[in-house]
C-alpha positions in Angstrom: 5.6 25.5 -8.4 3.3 24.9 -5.4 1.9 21.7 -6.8 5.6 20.5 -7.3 6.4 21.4 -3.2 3.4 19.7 -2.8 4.0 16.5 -4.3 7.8 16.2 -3.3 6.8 16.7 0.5 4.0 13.8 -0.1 6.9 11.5 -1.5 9.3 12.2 1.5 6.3 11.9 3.9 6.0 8.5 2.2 9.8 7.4 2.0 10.4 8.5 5.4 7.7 6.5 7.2 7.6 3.1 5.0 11.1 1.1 5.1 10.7 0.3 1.1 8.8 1.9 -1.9 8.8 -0.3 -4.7 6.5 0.3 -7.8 3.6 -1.9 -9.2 1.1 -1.6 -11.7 -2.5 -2.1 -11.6 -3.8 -5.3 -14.0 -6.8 -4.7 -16.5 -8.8 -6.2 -13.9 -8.0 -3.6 -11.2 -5.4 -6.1 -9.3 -2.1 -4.6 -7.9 0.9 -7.1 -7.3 2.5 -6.4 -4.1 6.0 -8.1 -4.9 7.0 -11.0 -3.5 10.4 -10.0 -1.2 7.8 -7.2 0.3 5.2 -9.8 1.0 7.8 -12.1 2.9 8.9 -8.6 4.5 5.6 -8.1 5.7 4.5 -11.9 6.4 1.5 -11.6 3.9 0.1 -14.7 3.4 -2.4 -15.8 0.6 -6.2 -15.1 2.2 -4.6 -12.2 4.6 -7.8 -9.9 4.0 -7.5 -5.5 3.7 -9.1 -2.6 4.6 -8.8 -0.2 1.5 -8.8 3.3 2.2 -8.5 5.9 -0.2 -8.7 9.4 -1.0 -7.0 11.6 -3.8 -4.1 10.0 -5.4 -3.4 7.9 -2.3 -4.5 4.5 -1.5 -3.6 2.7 1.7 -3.8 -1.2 2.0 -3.8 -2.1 6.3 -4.3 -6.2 7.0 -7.0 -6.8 9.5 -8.0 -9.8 11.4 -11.4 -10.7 11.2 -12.7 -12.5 14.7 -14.1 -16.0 14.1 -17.5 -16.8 15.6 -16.8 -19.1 18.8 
């Protein structure tokens, strides 16, 4: 039962601090769609680059600007 507990806490963690969980599936080529009402959401924009972190069964996508040289 613990793994259960476990893994219902890790969804309410998850649905209490995000506004929307939607579910997507990952392509033979390793791409994951994020759909496009959570894109416009979210203002993601085609070229918006990620940091990818990841550990376990949890991956986390964060959009970072990357300074232009001046």
């Amino acid at each position: 039962m613990e793994g259960k507990t476990k893994e219902v806490r890790r969804a309410y963690y998850l649905t209490d601090t995000m506004s929307r969980v939607v579910l997507t599936k990952m392509s033979t080529k390793g791409q994951v769609v994020i759909p496009k009402a959570m894109r416009k959401d979210l203002d993601i924009e085609d070229g918006d680059i990620f940091a990818v972190f990841g550990k376990a069964d949890t991956i986390v996508l964060r959009r970072v600007s990357i300074p232009t040289e001046e």
